[in-house]
N, C-alpha and C positions, 0 to 999 in steps of 0.2 A: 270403899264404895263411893262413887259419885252423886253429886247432887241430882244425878237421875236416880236414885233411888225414890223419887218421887212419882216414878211411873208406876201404872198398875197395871199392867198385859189383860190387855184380854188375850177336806182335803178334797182333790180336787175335781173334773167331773165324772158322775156318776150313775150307778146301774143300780137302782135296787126293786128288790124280791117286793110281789103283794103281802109277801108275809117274812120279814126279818125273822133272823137266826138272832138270840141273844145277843151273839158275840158276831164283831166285825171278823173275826177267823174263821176255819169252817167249821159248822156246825160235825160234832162229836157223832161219830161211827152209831148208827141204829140196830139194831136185829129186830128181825121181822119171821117171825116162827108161823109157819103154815103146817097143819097136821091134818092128816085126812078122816073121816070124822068117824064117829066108832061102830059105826053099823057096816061100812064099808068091806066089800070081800076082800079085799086085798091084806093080807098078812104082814105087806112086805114092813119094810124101817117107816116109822115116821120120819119124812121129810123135812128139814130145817133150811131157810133158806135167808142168807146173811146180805143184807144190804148197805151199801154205806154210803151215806147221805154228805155231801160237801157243799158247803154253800159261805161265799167268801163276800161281806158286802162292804161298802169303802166310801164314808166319803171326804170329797173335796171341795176345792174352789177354785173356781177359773176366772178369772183377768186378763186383761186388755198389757198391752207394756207398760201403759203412764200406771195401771192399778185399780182400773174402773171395772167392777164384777161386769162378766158376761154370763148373761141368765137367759140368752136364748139359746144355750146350745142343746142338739139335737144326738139322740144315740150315734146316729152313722158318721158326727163330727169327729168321736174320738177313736181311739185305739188302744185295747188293754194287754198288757203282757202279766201275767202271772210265772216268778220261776223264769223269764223269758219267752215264753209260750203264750200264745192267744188262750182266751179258755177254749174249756170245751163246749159250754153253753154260756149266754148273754141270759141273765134272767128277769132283769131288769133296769129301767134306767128312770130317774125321775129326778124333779126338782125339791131339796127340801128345805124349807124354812121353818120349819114348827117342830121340828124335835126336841123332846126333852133335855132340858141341858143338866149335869152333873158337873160343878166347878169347883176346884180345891183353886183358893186363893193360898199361896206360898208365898209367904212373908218376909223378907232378908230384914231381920232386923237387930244385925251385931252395933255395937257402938259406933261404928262410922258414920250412922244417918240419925244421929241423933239432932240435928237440926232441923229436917228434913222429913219428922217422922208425922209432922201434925199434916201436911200436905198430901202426902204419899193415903195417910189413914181415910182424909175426907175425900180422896178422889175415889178410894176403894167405897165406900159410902155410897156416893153419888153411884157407882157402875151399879152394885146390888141392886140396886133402888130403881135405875133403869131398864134393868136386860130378866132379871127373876121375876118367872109368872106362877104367883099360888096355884095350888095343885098340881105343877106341872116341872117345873125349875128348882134345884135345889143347889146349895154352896154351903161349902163351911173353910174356916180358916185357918192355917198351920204358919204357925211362924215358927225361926229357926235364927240364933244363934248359933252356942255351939252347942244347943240342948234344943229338943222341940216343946212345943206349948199347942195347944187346941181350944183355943178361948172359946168356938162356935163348933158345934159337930155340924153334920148336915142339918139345913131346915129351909124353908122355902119363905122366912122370914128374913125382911131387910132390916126392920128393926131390932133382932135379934144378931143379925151379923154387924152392923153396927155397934152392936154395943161392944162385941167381941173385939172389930179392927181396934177400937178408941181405947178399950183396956191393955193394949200392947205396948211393953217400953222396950227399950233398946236394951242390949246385952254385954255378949262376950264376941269371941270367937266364930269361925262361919264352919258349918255342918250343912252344905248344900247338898250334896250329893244324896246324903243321907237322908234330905226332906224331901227330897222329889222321889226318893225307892218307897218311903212309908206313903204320900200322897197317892203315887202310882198302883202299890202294891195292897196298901190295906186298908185305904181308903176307896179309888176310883176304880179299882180293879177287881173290888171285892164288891161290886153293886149290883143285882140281881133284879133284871127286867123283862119283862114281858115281849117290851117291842123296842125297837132299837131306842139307842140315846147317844148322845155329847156326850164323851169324857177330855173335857179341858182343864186345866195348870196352866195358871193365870200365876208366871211366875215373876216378881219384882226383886230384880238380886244383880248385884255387878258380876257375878258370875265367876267367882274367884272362893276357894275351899280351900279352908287351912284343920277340919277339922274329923272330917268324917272318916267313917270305919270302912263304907263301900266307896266303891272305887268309880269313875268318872262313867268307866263302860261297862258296870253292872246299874248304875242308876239309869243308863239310858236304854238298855235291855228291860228295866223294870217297864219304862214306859211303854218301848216295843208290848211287852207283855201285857200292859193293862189296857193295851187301845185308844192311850192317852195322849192326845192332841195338848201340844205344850206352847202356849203363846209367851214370850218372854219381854219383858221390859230392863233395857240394862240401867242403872244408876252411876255406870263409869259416867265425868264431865271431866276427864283428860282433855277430849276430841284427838284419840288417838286407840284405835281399836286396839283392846287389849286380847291378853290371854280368857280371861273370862269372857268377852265380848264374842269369842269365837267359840267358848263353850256354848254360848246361849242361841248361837246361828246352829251349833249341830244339833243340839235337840230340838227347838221349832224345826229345821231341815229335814229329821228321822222320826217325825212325828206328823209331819203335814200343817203343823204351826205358822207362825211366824216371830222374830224379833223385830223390837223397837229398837231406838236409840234416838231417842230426843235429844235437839242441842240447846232445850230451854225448857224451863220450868213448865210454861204456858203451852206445850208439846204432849204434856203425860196423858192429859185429858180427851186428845186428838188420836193416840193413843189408845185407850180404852174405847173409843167410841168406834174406830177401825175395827176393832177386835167385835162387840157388840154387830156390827155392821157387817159382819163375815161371817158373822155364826148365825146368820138368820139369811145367808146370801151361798148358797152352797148346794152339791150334788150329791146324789148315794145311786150307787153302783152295787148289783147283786150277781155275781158268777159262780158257773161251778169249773174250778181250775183242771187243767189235763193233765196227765201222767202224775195224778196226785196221789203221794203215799204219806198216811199216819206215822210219820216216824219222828215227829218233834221239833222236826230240822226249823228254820229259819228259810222263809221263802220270798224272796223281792217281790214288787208291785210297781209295777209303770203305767199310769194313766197320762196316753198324747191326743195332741189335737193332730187328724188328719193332714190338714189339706192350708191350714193358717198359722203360720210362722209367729203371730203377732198374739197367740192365747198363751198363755202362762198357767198351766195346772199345777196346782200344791196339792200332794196328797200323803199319807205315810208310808214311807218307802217297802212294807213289808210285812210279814205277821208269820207268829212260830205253828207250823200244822201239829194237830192232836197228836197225843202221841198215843199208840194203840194199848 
């Protein structure tokens, strides 16, 4: 890993519902049982009548080319393809900066950065301390050699995440893959809420796995599946993109994320604050998609700007429908 391992990471515009589905996928198949009531002459069958409720909500972030958020856009600016299909219905479109955030901070911390680790810990410090609102924000910490560790579960304390980043040494071996399936999958993915939320992976890692059991494109599928937006900070200081460098562009890419790569120390900070800066700078988008069937499959998602060449929409490219 590079002495960007000192970075700390912190989709795009959108439609959402007055009233979000748990999950940014559609909301799971309903039954609606009507029976006619028992005074009633009619002998015939009671009547059962099967409805299924879809509701797909997404968001992003839109940008100018230089990278400057654009927060005035208007529903009729964009254009959504579901599957490739417009939807069937627009259900909503708003601006949102106050959603609750859930953040797995993923920790790269094999032997490589051990010079590097007091820097990396207090910039992770400093973000908690800024961006986490009691009652509201929660984070916890997963760091990963070639073994993982959870010094902090979730909590909405910075002083308690804190203490977690600072008790963290360097290791062995790297098991990346394998820490973004468990973040994704049984951390961020496993969170149960009322009304929508951020799920971010706030991942600091050169981006290079020498040790894990899953595979590059089951970790990135776990993402897909947990709805987890992945902002990544590389630690390569080659100045020469590597192989890991281009791991860490496809997951921010297939997440609606983004990656870093700082060519200086004093960069990681600028970094994190970008990240912060975008997650309170963002859209949500609520559809019901066409020709949609519960069958589990994996379904693209394209959110474009009409009519201006010059907007830039990030959003994640997609989500797996229920399966029935």
């Amino acid at each position: 890993m590079g002495w960007k391992s000192v970075l700390l990471p912190l989709l795009m515009a959108t439609f959402v519902p007055a009233t979000w589905a748990q999950t940014a996928a559609p909301a799971p198949q309903s039954e609606v049982s009507q029976s006619q009531p028992a005074d009633t002459q009619d002998d015939g069958p009671l009547t059962t009548i099967r409805a299924q409720v879809q509701e797909v909500n997404v968001i992003f972030t839109a940008t100018d080319r230089k990278g400057h958020y654009r927060k005035d856009l208007k529903s009729g600016d964009l254009a959504v393809l579901d599957d490739g299909k417009p939807p069937a219905h627009m259900n909503s479109f708003v601006s949102e900066t106050d959603l609750p955030l859930r953040v797995g901070l993923v920790m790269d911390v094999s032997g490589s950065i051990t010079d590097r680790m007091a820097f990396e810990q207090e910039s992770a410090v400093k973000f908690f301390n800024q961006i986490l609102r009691p009652h509201t924000d929660k984070a916890f910490i997963l760091a990963f050699d070639s073994i993982q560790r959870m010094p902090q579960d979730f909590t909405d304390d910075p002083a308690k995440l804190a203490q977690g980043v600072r008790s963290l040494t360097p290791g062995g071996g790297t098991a990346l893959y394998d820490a973004i399936s468990t973040a994704a999958t049984k951390k961020l993915g496993a969170v149960k809420a009322d009304r929508p939320i951020r799920r971010v992976i706030i991942l600091i890692s050169d981006g290079e796995d020498n040790q894990s059991r899953v595979t590059r494109a089951e970790a990135i599928e776990a993402a897909r599946r947990g709805e987890v937006t992945v902002y990544a900070i590389s630690t390569n200081d080659s100045n020469v993109k590597t192989r890991g460098d281009k791991l860490l562009e496809q997951l921010a890419d297939e997440t609606g994320g983004r990656a870093f790569f700082p060519n200086k120390v004093e960069d990681v900070m600028h970094a994190f604050n970008t990240i912060q800066d975008e997650l309170r700078s963002q859209y949500a988008v609520s559809y019901k998609p066409a020709d949609f069937d519960a069958d589990g499959r994996y379904r693209s998602i394209q959110i474009l700007a009409r009519n201006d060449k010059n907007v830039v929409i990030r959003a994640r490219r997609g989500y797996f429908a229920p399966s029935r």
